[in-house]
C-alpha positions as CSV (number, residue, x, y, z in Angstrom):
1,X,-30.9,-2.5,0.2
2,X,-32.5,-1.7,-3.1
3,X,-31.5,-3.4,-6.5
4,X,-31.5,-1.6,-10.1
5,X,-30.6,-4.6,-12.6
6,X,-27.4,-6.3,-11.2
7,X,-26.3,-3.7,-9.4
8,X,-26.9,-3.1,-5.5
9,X,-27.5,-0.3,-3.4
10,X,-26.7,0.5,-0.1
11,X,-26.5,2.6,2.5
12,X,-23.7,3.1,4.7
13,X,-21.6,5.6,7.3
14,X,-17.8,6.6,6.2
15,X,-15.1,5.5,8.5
16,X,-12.2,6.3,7.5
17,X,-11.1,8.3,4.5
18,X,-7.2,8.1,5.5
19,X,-6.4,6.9,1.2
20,X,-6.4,8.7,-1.6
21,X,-10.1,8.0,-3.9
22,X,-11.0,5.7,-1.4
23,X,-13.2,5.4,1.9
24,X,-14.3,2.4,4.1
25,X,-17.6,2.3,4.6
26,X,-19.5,0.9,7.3
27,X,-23.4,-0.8,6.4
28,X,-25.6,-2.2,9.0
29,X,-28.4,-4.7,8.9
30,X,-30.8,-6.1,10.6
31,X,-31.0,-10.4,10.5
32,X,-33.2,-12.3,12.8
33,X,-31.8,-14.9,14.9
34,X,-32.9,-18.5,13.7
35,X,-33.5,-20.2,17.0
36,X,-34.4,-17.0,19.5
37,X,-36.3,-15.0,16.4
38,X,-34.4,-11.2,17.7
39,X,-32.7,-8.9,15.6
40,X,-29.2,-8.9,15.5
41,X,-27.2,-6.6,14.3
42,X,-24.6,-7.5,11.7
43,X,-21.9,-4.8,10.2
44,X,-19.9,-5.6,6.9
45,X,-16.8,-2.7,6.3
46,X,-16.5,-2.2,2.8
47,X,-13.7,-0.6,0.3
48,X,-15.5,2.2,-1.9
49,X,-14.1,4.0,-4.6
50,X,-14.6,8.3,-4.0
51,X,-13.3,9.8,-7.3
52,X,-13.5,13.4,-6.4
53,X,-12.2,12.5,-2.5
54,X,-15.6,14.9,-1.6
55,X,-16.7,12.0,1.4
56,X,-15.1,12.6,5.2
57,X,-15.8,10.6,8.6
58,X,-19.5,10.3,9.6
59,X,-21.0,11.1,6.2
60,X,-24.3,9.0,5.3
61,X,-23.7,7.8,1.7
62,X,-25.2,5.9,-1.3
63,X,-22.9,3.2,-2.1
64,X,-23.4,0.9,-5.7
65,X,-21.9,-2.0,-6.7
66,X,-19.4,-2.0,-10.0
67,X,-17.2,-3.4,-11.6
68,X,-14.0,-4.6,-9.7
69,X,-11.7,-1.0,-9.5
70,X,-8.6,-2.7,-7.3
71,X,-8.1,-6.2,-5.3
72,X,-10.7,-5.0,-2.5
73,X,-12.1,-1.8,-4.3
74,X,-15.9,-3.7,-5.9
75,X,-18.0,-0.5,-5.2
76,X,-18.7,3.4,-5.7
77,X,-20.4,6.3,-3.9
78,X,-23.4,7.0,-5.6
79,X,-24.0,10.3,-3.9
80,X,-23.5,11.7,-0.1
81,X,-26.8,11.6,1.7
82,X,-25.5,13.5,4.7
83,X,-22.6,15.4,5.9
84,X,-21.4,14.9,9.1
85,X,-21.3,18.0,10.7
């Protein structure tokens, strides 16, 4: 996760595209455990806001934090990483 300002960025895999200017996307991350010190990993699904509708299922993207768009709609796609082929 990087951070320009206030804003975060993230990266994430699309999984689900199903609305219209919108995708849910998947991130990953990696915490350590506070008693056993292993990785776990933790996924959080987020509501992204895809103006153009250009992301589809299995696309890597760059997602940034906004201003809020809808009730559950808080971030953007910056730009699409990888397409899933």
């Amino acid at each position: 996760m990087k951070k320009r300002g206030n804003k975060r960025i993230v990266a994430g895999t699309v999984v689900s595209d199903k609305m219209d200017k919108t995708v849910v996307v998947q991130v990953e991350r990696m915490v350590k455990h506070q008693f056993y010190h292993k990785y776990i990993r933790r996924c959080s699904k987020f509501s992204i806001h895809d103006e153009n509708n250009a992301c589809s299922v299995g696309d890597k993207v760059l997602i940034v934090e906004s201003s809020p768009i809808s009730k559950t709609k808080k971030w953007r796609v910056k730009e699409i990483i990888e397409k899933a082929v």
